[in-house]
GULUMMAR-818300 format. One record per residue (C-alpha): residue number from 1; x, y, z. Coordinates in nm, 2 decimals. Layout:
// residues N
+-----+--------+--------+--------+
:  nr :      x :      y :      z :
+-----+--------+--------+--------+
: NUM :      X :      Y :      Z :
...
+-----+--------+--------+--------+
This chain:
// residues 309
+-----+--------+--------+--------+
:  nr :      x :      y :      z :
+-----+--------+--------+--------+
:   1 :   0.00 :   0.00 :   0.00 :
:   2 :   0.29 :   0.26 :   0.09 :
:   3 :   0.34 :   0.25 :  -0.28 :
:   4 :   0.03 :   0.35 :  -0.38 :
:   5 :   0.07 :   0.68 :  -0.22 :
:   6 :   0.29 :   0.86 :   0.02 :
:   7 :   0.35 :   1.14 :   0.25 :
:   8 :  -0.07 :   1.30 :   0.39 :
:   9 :  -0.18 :   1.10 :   0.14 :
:  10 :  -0.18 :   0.77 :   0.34 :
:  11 :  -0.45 :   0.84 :   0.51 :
:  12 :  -0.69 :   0.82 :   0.19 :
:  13 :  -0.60 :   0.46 :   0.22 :
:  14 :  -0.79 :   0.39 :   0.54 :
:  15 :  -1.04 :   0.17 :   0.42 :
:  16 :  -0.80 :  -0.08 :   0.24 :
:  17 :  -0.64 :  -0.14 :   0.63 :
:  18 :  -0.84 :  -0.41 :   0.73 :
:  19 :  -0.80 :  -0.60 :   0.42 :
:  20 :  -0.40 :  -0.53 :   0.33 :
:  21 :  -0.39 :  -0.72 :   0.74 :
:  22 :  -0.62 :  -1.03 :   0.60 :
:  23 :  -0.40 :  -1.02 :   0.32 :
:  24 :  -0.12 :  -1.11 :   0.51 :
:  25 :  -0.02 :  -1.50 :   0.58 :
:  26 :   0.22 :  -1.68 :   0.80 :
:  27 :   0.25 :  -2.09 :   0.74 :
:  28 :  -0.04 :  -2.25 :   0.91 :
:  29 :   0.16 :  -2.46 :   1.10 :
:  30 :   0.31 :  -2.17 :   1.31 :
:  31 :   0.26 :  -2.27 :   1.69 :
:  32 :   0.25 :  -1.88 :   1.80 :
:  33 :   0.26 :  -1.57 :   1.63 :
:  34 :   0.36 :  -1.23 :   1.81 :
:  35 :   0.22 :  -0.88 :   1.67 :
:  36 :   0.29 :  -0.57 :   1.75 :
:  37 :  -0.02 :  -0.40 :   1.74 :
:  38 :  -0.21 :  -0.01 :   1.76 :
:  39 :  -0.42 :  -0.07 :   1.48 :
:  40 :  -0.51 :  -0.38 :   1.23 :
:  41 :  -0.21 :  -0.58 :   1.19 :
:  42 :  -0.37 :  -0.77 :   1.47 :
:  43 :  -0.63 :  -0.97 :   1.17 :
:  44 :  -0.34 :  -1.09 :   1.01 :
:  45 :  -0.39 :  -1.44 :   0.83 :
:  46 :  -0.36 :  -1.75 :   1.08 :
:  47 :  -0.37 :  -2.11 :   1.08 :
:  48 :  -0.67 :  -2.22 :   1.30 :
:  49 :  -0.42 :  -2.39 :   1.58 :
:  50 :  -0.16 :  -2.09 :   1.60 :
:  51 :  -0.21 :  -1.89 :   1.92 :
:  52 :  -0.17 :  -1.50 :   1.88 :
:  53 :  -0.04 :  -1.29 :   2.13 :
:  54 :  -0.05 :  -0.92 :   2.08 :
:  55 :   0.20 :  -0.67 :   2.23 :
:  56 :  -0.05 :  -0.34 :   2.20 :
:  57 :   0.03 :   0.02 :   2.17 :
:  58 :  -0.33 :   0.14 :   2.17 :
:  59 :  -0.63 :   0.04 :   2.08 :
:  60 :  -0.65 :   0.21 :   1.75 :
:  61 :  -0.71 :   0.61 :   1.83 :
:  62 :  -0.87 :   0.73 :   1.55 :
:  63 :  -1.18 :   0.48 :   1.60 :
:  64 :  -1.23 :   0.48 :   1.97 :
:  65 :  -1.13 :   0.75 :   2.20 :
:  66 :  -1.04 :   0.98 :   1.98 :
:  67 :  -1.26 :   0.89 :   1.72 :
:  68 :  -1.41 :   1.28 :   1.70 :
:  69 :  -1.06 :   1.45 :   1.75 :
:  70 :  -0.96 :   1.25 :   1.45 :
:  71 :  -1.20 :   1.41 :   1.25 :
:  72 :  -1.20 :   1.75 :   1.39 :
:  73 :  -0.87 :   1.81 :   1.36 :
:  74 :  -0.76 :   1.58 :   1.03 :
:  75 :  -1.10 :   1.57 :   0.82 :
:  76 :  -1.28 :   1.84 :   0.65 :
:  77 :  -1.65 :   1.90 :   0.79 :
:  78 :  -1.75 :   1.84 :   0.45 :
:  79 :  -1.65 :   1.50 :   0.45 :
:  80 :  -1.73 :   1.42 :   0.86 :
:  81 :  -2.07 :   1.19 :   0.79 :
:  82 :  -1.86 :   1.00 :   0.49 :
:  83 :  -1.58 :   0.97 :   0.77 :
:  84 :  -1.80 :   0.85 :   1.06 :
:  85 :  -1.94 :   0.58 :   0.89 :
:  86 :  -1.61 :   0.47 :   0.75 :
:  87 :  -1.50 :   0.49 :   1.12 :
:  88 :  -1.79 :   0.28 :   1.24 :
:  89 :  -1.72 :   0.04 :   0.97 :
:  90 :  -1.36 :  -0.01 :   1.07 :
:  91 :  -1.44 :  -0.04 :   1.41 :
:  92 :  -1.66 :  -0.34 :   1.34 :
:  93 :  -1.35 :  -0.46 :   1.17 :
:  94 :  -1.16 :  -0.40 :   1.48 :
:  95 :  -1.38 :  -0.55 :   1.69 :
:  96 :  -1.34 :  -0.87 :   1.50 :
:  97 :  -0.96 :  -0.89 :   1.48 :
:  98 :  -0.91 :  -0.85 :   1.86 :
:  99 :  -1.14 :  -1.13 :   1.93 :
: 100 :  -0.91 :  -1.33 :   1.74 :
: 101 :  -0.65 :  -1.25 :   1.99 :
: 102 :  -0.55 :  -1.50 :   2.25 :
: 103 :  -0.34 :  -1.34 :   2.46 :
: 104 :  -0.30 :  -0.96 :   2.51 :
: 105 :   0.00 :  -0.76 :   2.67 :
: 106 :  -0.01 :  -0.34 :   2.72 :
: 107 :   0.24 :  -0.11 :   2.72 :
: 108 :   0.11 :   0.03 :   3.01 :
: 109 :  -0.19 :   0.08 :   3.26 :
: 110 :  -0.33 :   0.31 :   3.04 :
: 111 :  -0.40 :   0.10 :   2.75 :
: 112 :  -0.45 :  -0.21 :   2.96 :
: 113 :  -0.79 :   0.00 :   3.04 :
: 114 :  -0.85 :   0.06 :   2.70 :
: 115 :  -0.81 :  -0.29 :   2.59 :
: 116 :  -1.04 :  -0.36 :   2.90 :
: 117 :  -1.32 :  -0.06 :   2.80 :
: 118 :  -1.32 :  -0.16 :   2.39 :
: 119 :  -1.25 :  -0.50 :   2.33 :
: 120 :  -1.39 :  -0.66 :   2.68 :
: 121 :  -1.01 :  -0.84 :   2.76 :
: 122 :  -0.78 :  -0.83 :   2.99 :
: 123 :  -0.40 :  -0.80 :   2.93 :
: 124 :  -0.07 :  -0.81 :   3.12 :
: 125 :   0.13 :  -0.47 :   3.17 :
: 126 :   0.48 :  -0.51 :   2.99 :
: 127 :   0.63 :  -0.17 :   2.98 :
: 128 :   0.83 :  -0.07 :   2.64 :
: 129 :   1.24 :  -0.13 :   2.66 :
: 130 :   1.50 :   0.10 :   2.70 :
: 131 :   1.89 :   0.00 :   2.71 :
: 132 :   1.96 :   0.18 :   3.00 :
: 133 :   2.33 :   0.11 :   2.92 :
: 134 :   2.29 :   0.36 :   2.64 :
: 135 :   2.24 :   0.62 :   2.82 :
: 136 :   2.46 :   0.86 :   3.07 :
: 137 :   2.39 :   1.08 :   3.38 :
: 138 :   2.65 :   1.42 :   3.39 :
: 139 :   2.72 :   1.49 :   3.74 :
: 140 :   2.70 :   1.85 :   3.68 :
: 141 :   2.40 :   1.95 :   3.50 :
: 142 :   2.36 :   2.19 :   3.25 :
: 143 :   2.15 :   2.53 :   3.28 :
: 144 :   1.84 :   2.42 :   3.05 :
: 145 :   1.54 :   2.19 :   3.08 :
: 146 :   1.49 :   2.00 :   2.77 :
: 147 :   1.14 :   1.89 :   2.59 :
: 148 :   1.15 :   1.64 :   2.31 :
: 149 :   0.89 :   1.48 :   2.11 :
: 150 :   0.65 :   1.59 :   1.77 :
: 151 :   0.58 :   1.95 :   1.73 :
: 152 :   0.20 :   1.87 :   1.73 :
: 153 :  -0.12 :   1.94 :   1.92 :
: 154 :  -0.06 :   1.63 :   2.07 :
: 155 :   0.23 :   1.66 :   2.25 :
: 156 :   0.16 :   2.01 :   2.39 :
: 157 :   0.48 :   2.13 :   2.33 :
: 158 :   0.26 :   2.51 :   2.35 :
: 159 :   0.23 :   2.47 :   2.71 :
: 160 :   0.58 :   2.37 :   2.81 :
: 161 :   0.67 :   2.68 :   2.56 :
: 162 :   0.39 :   2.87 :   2.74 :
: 163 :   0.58 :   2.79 :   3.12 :
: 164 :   0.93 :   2.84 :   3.05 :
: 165 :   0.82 :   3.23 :   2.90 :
: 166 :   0.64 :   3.26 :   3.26 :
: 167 :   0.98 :   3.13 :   3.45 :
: 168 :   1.22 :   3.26 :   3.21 :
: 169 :   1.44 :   2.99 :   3.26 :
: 170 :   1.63 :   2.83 :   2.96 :
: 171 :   1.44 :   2.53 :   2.72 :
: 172 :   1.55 :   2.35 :   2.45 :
: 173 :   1.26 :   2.23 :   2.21 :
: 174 :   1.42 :   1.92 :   2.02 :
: 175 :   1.16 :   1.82 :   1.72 :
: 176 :   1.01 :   1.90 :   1.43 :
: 177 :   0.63 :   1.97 :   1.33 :
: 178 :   0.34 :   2.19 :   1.18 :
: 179 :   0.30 :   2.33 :   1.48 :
: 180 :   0.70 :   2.46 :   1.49 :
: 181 :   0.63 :   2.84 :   1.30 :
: 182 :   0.35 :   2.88 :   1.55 :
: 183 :   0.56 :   2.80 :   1.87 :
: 184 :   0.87 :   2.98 :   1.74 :
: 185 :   0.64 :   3.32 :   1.79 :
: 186 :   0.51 :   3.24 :   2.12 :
: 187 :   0.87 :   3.19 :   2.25 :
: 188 :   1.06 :   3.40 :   2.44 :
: 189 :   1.48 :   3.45 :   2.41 :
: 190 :   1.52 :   3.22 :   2.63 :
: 191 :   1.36 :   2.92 :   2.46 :
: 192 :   1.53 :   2.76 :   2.18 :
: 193 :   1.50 :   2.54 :   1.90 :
: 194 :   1.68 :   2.26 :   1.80 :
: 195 :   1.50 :   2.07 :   1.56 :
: 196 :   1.51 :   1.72 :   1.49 :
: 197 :   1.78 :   1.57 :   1.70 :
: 198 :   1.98 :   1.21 :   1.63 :
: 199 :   1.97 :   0.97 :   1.91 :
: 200 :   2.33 :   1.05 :   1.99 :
: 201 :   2.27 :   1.46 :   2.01 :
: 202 :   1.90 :   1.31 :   2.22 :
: 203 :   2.09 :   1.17 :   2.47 :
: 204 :   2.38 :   1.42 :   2.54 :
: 205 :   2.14 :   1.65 :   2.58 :
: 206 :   1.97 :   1.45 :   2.83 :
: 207 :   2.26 :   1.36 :   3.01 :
: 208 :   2.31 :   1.76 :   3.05 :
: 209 :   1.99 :   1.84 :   3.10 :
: 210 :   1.82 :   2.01 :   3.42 :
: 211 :   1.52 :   1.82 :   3.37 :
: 212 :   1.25 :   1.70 :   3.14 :
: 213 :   0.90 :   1.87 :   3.06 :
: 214 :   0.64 :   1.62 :   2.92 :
: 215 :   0.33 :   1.77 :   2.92 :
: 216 :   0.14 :   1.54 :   2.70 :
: 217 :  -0.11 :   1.22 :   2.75 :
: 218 :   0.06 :   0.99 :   2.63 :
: 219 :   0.04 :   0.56 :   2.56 :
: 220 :   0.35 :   0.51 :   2.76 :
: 221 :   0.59 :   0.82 :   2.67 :
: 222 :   0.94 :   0.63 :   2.69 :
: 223 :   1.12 :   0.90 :   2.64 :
: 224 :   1.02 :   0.97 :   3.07 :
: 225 :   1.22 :   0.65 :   3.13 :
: 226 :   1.53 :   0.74 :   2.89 :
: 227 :   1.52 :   1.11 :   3.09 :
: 228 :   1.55 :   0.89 :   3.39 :
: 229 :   1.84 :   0.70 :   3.26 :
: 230 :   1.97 :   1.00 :   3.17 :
: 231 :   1.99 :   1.14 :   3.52 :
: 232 :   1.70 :   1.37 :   3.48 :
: 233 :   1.41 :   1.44 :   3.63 :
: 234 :   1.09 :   1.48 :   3.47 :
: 235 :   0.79 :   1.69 :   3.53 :
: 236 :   0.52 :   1.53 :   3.35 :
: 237 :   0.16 :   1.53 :   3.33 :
: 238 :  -0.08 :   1.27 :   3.58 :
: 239 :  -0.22 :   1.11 :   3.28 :
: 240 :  -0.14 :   0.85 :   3.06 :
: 241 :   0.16 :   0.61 :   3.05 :
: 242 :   0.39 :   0.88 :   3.25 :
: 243 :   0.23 :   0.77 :   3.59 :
: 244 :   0.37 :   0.42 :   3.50 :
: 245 :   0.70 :   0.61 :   3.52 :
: 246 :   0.77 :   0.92 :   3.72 :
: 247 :   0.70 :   0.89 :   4.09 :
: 248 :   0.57 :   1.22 :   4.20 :
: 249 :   0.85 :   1.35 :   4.43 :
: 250 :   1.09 :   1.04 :   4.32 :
: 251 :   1.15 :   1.08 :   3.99 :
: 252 :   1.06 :   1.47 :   3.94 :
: 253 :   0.68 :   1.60 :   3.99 :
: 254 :   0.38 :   1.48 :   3.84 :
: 255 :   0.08 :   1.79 :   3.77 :
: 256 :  -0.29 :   1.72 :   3.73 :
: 257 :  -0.35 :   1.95 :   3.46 :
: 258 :  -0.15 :   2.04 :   3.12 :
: 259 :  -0.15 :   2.43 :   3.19 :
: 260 :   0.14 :   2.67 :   3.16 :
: 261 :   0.14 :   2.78 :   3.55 :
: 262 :   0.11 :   2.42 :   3.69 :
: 263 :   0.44 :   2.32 :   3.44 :
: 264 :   0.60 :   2.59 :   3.60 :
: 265 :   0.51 :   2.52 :   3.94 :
: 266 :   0.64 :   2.23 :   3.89 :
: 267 :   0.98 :   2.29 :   3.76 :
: 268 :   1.06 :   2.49 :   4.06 :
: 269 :   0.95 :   2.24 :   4.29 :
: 270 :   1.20 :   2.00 :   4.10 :
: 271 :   1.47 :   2.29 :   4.10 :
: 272 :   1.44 :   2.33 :   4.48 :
: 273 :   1.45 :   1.96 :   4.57 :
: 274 :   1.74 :   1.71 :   4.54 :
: 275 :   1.73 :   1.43 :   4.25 :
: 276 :   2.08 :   1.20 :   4.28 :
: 277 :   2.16 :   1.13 :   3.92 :
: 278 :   2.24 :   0.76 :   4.03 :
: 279 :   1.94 :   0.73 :   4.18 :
: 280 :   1.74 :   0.80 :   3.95 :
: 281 :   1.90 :   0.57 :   3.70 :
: 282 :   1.86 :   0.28 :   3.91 :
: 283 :   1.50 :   0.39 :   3.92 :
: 284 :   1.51 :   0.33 :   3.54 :
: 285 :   1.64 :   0.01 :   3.50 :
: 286 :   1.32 :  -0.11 :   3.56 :
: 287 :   1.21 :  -0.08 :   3.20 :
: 288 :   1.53 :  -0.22 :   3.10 :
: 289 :   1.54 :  -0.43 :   2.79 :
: 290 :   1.61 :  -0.73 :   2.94 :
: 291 :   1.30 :  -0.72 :   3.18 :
: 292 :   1.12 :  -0.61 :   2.82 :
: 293 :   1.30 :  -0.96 :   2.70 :
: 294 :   1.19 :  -1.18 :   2.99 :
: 295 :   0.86 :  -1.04 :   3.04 :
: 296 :   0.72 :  -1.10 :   2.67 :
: 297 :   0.90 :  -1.46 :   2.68 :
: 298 :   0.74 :  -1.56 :   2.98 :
: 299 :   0.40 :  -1.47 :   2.79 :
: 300 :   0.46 :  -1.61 :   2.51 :
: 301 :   0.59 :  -1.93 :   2.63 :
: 302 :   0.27 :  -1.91 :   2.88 :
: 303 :  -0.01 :  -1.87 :   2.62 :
: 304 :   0.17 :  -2.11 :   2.40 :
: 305 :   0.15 :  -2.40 :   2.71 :
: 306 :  -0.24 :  -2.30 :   2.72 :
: 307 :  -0.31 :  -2.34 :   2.36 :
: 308 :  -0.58 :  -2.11 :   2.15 :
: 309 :  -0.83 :  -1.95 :   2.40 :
+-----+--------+--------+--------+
């Protein structure tokens, strides 16, 4: 399908989705089949004996809890009724795939009550892995907090903008986005720009950084638990996969709402307290890859012993 069209224009290939998934076989004697799942790859073709265990992202956004955010923001009005019954179509679809499912594991609490609300199944909490190895903690921190992630609606990169303006204190924005032009006039001197960033420049500047501002509700938000490995705290919003990794007052300072003042507040509640570099890399080697490693293989081998559900 990506060669049909590219770029925006993917989207206009929505409806094939469920069907490119069908399309897709593995040999029908395969005894287990993993999948890595947020939307439809989840129906793929299977033999009737082979048990599937899905590792999920998400339930798929766009057709459940954000089913009318997806088509305020994305669709035109002109084409919303088309859209909705497209979405309730490919819901239906969804439905059908995740019954298929005989095993389910989340990438956090978060979606583990998402599976539970939309497809009626439980699943098993196995955080995404980070090498924590790969990562380094500077002893002596730099003077700048540090947001990374999409320069979209999504990851409210406005309101950590918004609060460093109010504190004056030095940010660097690392990311790229539609929403970069509009950000870029909000900001003040004292908040920069870096664009997008390779994983090497990503973590030196973690391993510098005062802190982490994460202001977003995000599935898991891993790049909390790399801050951590990195020596940093984070200030994140209480929602979302974040409260699966910063411990308010542990790990940097958890706010109940994603407004300028309460960022803000935070920060200097981080900036006055004391966060041991060390510690909080110990902290984070509890998303480590290898408990990643052993926690899917216990599941695996677990469903496998059990046979289709």
């Amino acid at each position: 399908l990506q060669r049909l069209l590219l770029g925006e224009s993917h989207r206009l290939l929505l409806p094939l989705y469920p069907n490119a998934a069908r399309a897709l076989r593995v040999p029908s004697d395969t005894d287990v089949v993993l999948v890595s799942t947020s939307a439809f790859i989840k129906g793929i073709a299977l033999g009737d004996r082979t048990v599937e265990v899905a590792y999920c992202h998400s339930p798929t956004r766009y057709l459940w809890d954000w089913s009318e955010r997806y088509l305020q923001e994305e669709v035109p009005a002109l084409l919303h009724p088309v859209v909705r019954e497209l979405q309730a179509r490919l819901r239906d679809a969804d439905l059908a795939f995740a019954a298929r499912v005989d095993r389910w594991m989340a990438n956090s609490r978060t979606v583990a009550e998402r599976i539970r609300r939309f497809y009626g199944r439980e699943s098993e909490v196995v955080h995404p892995p980070i090498d924590v190895e790969a990562f380094h903690a500077n002893e002596e921190r730099g003077d700048f907090w540090l947001f990374v992630g999409r320069l979209s609606d999504y990851k409210r990169a406005d309101v950590a903008v918004r609060a460093f303006r109010e504190l004056g204190k030095r940010l660097i924005v690392v990311g790229e986005g539609r929403e970069r032009a509009a950000l870029e006039r909000l900001a003040a001197e004292n908040i920069v720009f870096a664009g997008r960033a390779d994983d090497a420049t990503v973590r030196d500047l973690l391993a510098a950084a005062r802190g982490l501002v994460f202001p977003a509700e995000d599935d898991f938000g891993i790049v909390c638990a790399e801050a951590l490995a990195s020596g940093a705290p984070v200030v994140a919003l209480a929602a979302g996969g974040a409260t699966d990794i910063v411990r308010d007052g542990e790990d940097g300072a958890l706010v109940d709402v994603a407004e300028p003042h309460a960022i803000a507040e935070a920060v200097m509640r981080v900036e006055r307290g004391r966060f041991e570099p060390k510690a909080l890399r110990d902290r984070a080697r509890r998303f480590d890859v290898s408990r990643f490693k052993d926690g899917v293989l216990a599941i695996v081998e677990d469903a496998y012993a059990k046979g289709r559900a």
